[in-house]
Biopython code that builds the backbone (N, CA, C, O; Angstrom):
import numpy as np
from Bio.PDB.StructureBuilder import StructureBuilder

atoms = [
    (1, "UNK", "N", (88.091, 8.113, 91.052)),
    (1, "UNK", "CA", (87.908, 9.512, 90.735)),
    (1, "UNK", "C", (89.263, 10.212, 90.716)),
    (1, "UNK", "O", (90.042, 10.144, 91.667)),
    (2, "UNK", "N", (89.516, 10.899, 89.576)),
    (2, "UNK", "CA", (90.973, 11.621, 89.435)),
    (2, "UNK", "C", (90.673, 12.601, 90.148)),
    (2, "UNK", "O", (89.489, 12.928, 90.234)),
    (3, "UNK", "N", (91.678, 13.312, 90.836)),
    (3, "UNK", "CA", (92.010, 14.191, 91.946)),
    (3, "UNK", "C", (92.478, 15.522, 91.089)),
    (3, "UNK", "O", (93.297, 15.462, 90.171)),
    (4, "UNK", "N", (91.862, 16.675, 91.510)),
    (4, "UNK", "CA", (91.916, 18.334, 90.916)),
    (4, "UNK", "C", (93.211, 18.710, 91.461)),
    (4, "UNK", "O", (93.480, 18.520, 92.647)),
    (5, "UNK", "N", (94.166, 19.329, 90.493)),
    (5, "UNK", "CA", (95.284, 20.079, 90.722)),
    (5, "UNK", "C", (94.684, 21.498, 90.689)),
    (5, "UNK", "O", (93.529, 21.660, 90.296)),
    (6, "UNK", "N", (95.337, 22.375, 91.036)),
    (6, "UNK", "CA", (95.799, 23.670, 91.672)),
    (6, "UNK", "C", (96.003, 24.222, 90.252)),
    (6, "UNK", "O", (96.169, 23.383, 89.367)),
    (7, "UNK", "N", (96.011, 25.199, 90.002)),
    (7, "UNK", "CA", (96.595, 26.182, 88.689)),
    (7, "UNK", "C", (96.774, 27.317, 89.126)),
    (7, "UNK", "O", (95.860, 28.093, 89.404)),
    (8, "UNK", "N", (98.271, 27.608, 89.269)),
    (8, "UNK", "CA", (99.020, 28.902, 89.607)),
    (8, "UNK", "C", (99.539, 29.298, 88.498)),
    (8, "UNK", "O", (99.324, 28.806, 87.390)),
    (9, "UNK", "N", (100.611, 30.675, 88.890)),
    (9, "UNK", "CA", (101.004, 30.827, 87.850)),
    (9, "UNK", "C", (102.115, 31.963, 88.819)),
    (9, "UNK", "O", (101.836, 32.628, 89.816)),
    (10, "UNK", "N", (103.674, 31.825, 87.918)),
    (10, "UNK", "CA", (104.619, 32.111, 88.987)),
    (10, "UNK", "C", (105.678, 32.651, 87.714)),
    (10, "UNK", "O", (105.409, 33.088, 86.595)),
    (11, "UNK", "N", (107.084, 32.401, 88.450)),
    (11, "UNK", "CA", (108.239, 33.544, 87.271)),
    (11, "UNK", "C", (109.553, 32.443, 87.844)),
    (11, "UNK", "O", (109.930, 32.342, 89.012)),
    (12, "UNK", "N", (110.079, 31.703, 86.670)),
    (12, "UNK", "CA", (111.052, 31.145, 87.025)),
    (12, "UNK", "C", (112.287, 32.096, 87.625)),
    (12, "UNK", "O", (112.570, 33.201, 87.163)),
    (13, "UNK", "N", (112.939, 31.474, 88.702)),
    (13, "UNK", "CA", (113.808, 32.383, 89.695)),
    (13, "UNK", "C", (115.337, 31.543, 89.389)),
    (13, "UNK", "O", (116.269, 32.338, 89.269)),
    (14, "UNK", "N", (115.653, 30.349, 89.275)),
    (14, "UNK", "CA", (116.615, 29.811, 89.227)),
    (14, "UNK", "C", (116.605, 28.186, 88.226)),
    (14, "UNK", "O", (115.712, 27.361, 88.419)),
    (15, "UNK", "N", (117.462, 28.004, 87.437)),
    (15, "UNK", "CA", (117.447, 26.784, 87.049)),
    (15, "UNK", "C", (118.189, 25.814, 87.403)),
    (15, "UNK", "O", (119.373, 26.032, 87.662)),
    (16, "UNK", "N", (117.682, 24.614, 87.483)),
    (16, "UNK", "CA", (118.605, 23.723, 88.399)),
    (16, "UNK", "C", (118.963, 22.891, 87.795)),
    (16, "UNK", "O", (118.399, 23.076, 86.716)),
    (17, "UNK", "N", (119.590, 21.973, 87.704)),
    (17, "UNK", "CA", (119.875, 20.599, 87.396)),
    (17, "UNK", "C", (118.948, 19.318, 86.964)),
    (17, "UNK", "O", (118.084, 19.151, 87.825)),
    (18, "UNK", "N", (118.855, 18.382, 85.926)),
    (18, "UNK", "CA", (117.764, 17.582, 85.797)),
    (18, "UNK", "C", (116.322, 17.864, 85.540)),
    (18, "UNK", "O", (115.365, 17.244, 86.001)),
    (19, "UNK", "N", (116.299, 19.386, 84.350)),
    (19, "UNK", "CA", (115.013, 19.918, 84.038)),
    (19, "UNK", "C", (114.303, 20.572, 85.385)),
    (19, "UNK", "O", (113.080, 20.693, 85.444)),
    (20, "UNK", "N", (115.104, 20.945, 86.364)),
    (20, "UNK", "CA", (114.135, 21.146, 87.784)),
    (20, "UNK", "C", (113.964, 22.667, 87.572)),
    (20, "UNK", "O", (114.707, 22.969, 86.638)),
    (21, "UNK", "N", (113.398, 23.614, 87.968)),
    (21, "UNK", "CA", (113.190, 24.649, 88.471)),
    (21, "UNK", "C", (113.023, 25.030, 89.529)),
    (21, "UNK", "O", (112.638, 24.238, 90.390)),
    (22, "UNK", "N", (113.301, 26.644, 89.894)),
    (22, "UNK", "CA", (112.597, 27.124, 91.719)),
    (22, "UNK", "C", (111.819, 28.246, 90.859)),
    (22, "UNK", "O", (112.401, 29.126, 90.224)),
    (23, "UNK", "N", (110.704, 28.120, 90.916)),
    (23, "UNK", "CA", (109.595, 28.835, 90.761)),
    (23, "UNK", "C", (109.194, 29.947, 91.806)),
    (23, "UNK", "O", (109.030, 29.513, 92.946)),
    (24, "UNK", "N", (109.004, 31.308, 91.627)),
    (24, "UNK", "CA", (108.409, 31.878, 92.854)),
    (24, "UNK", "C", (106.638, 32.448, 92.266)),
    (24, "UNK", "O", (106.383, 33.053, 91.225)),
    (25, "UNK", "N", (105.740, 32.029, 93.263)),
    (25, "UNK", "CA", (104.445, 32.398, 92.761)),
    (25, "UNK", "C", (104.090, 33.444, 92.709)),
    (25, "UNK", "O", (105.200, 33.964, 92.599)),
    (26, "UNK", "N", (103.306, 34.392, 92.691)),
    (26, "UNK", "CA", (103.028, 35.608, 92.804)),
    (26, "UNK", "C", (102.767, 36.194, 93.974)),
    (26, "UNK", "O", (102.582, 37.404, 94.100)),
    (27, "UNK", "N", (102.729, 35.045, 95.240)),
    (27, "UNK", "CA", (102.066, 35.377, 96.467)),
    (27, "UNK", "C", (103.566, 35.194, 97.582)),
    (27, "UNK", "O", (103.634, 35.028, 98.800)),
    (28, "UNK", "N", (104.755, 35.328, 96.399)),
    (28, "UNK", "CA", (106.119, 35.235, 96.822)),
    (28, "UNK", "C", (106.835, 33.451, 97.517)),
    (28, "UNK", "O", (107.980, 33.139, 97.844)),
    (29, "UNK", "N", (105.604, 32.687, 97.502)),
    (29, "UNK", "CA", (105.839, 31.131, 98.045)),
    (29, "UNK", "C", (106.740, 30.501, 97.215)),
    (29, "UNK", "O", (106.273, 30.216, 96.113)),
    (30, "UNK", "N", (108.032, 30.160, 97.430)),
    (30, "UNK", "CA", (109.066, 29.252, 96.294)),
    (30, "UNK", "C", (108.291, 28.006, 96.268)),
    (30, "UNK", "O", (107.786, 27.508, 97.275)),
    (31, "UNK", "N", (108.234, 27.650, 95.403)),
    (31, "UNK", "CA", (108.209, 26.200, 95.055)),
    (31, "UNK", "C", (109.400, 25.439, 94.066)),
    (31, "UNK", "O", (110.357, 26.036, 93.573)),
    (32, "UNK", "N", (109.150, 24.216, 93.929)),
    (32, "UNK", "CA", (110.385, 22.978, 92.754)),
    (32, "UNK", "C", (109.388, 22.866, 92.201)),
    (32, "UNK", "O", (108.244, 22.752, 92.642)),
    (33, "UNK", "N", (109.871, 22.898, 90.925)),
    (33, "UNK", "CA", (108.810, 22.614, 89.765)),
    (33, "UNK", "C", (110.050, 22.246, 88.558)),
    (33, "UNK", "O", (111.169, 22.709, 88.337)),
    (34, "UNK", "N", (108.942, 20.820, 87.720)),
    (34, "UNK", "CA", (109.522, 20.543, 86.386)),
    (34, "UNK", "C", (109.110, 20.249, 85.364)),
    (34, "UNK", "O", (108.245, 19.429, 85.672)),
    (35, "UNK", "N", (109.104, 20.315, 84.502)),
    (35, "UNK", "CA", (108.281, 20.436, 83.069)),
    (35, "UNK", "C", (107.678, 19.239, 82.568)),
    (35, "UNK", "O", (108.411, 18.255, 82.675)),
    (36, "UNK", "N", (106.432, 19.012, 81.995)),
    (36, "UNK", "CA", (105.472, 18.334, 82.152)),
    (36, "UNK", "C", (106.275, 17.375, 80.522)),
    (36, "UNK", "O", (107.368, 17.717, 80.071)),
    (37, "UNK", "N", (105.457, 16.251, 79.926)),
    (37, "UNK", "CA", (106.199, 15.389, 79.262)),
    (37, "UNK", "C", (106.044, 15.788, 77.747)),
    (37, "UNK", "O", (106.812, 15.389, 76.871)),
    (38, "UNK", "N", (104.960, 16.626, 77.529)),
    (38, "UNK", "CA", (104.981, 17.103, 76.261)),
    (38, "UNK", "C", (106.163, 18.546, 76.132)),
    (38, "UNK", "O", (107.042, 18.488, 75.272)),
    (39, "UNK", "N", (106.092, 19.421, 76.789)),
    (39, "UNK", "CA", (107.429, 20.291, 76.955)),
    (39, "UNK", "C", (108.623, 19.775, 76.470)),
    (39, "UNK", "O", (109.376, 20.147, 75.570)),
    (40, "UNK", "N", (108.648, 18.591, 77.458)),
    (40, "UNK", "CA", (110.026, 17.965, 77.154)),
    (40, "UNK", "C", (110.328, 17.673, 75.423)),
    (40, "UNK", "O", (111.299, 17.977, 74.730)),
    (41, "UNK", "N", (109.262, 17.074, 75.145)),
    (41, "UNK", "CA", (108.581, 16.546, 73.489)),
    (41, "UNK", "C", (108.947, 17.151, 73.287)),
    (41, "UNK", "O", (110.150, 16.947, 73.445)),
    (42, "UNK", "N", (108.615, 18.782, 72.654)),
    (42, "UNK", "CA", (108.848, 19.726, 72.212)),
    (42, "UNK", "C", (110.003, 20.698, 71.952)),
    (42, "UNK", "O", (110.187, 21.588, 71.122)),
    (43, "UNK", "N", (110.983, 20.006, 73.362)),
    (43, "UNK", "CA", (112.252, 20.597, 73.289)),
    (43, "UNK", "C", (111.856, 22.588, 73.689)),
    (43, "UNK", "O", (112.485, 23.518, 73.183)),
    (44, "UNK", "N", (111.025, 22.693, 74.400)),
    (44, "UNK", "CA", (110.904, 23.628, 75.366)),
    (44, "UNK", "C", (111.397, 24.278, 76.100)),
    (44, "UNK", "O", (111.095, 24.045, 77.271)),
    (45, "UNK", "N", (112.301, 25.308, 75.864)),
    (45, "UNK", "CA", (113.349, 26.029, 76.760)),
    (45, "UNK", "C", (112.937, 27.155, 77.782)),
    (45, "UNK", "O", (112.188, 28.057, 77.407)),
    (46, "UNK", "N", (113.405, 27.112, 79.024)),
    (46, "UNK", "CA", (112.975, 27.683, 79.946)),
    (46, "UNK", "C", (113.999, 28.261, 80.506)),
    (46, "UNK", "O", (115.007, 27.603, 80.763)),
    (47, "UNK", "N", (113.906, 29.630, 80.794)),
    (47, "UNK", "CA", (115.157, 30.531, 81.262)),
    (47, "UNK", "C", (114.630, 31.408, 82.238)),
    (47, "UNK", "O", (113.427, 31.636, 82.113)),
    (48, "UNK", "N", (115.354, 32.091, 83.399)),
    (48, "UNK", "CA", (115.456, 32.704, 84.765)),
    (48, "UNK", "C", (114.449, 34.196, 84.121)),
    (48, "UNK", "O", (114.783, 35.004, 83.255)),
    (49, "UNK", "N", (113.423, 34.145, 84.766)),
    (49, "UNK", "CA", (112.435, 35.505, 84.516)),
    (49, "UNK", "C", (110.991, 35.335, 83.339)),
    (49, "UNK", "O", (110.238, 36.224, 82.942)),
    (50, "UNK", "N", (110.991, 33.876, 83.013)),
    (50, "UNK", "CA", (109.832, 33.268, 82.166)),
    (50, "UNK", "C", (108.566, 33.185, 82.847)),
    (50, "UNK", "O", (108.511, 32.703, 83.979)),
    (51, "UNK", "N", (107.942, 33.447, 82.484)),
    (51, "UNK", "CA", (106.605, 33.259, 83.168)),
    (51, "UNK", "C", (105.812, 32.022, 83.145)),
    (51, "UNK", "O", (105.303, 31.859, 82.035)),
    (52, "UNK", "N", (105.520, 31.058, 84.022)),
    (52, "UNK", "CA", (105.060, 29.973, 83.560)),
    (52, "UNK", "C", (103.601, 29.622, 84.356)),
    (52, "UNK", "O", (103.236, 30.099, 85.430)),
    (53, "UNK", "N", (102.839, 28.589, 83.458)),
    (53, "UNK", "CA", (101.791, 28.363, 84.374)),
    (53, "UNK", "C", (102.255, 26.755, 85.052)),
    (53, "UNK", "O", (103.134, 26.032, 84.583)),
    (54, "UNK", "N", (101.590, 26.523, 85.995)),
    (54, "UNK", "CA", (101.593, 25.342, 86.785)),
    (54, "UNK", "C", (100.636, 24.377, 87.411)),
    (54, "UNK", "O", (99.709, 24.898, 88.032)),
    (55, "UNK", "N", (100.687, 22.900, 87.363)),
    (55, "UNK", "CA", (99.564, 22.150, 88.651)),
    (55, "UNK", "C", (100.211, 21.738, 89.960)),
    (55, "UNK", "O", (101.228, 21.045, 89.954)),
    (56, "UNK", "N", (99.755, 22.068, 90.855)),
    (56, "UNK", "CA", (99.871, 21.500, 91.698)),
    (56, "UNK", "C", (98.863, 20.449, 92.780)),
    (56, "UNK", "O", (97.719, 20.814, 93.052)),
    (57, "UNK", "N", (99.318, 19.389, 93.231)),
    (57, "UNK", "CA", (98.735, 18.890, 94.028)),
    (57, "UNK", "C", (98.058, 19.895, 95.010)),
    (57, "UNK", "O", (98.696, 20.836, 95.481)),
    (58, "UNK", "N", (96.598, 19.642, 95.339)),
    (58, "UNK", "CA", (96.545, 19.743, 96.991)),
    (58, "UNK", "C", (97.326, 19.540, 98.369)),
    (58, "UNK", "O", (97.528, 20.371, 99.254)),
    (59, "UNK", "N", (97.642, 18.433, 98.310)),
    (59, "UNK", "CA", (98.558, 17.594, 99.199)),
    (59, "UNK", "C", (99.785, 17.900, 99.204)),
    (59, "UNK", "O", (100.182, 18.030, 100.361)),
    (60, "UNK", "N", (100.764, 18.120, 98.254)),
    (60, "UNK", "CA", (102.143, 18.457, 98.230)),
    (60, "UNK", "C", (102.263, 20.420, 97.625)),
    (60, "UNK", "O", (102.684, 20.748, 96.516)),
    (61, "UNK", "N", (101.846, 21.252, 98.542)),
    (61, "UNK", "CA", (101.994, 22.520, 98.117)),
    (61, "UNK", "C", (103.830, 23.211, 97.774)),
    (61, "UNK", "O", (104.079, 24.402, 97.591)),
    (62, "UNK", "N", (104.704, 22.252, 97.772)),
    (62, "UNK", "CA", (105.983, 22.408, 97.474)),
    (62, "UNK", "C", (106.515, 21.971, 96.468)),
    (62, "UNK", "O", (107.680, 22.326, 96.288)),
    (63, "UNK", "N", (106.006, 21.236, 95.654)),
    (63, "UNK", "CA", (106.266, 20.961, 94.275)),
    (63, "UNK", "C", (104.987, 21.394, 92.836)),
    (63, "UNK", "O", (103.763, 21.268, 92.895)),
    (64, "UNK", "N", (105.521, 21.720, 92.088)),
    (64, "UNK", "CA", (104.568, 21.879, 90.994)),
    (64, "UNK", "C", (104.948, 21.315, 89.710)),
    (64, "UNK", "O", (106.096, 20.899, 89.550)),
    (65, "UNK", "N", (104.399, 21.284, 89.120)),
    (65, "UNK", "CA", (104.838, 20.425, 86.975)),
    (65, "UNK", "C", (104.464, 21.861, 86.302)),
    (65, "UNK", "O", (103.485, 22.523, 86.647)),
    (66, "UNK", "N", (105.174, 22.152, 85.527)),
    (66, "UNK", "CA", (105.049, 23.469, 84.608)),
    (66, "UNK", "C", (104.383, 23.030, 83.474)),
    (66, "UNK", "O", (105.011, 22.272, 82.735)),
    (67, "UNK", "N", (103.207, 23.349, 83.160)),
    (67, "UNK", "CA", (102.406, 22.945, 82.034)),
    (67, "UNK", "C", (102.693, 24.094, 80.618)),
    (67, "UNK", "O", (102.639, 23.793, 79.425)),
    (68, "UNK", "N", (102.966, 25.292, 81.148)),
    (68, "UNK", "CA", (102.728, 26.269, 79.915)),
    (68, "UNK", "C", (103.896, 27.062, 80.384)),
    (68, "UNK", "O", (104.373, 26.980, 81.516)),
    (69, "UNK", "N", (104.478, 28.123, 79.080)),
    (69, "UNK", "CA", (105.062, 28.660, 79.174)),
    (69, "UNK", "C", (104.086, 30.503, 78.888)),
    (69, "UNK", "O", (103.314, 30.645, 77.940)),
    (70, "UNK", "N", (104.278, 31.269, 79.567)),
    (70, "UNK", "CA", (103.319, 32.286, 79.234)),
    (70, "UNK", "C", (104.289, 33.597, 78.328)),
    (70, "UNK", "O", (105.434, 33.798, 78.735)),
    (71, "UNK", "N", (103.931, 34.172, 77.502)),
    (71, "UNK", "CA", (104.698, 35.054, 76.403)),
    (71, "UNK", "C", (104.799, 36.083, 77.220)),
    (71, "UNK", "O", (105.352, 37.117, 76.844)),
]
sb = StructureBuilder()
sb.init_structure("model")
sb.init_model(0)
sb.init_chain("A")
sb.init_seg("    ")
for serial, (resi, resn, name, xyz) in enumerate(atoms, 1):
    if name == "N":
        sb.init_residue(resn, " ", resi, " ")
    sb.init_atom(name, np.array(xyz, "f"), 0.0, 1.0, " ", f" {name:<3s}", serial, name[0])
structure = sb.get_structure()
């Protein structure tokens, strides 16, 4: 049985090195987050104040994968 991610949704705060991000959520919690494999595909640019959506594990509430970019 595949395991349910989390769907937040947060405002990139800093960009890091190696596609990484620091994401802050709306409930002010930083998280690391990095862009999922079709993004990458796409050549998807992500800059400081973007709004993005995210999954996260249950289990690891400190990392997330950025699925969407929000307009």
């Amino acid at each position: 049985m595949k395991e349910e991610h989390i769907e937040v949704e947060g405002r990139v705060q800093t960009v890091l090195p190696g596609t990484m991000f620091r994401v802050e959520l709306d409930n002010k919690h930083l998280v690391l987050a990095t862009i999922c494999g079709k993004m990458r595909k796409r050549w998807v640019r992500l800059t400081v104040g973007d709004r993005v959506k995210m999954e996260m594990s249950p289990y690891d509430l400190d990392k997330a994968r950025i699925v969407w970019r929000i307009q």
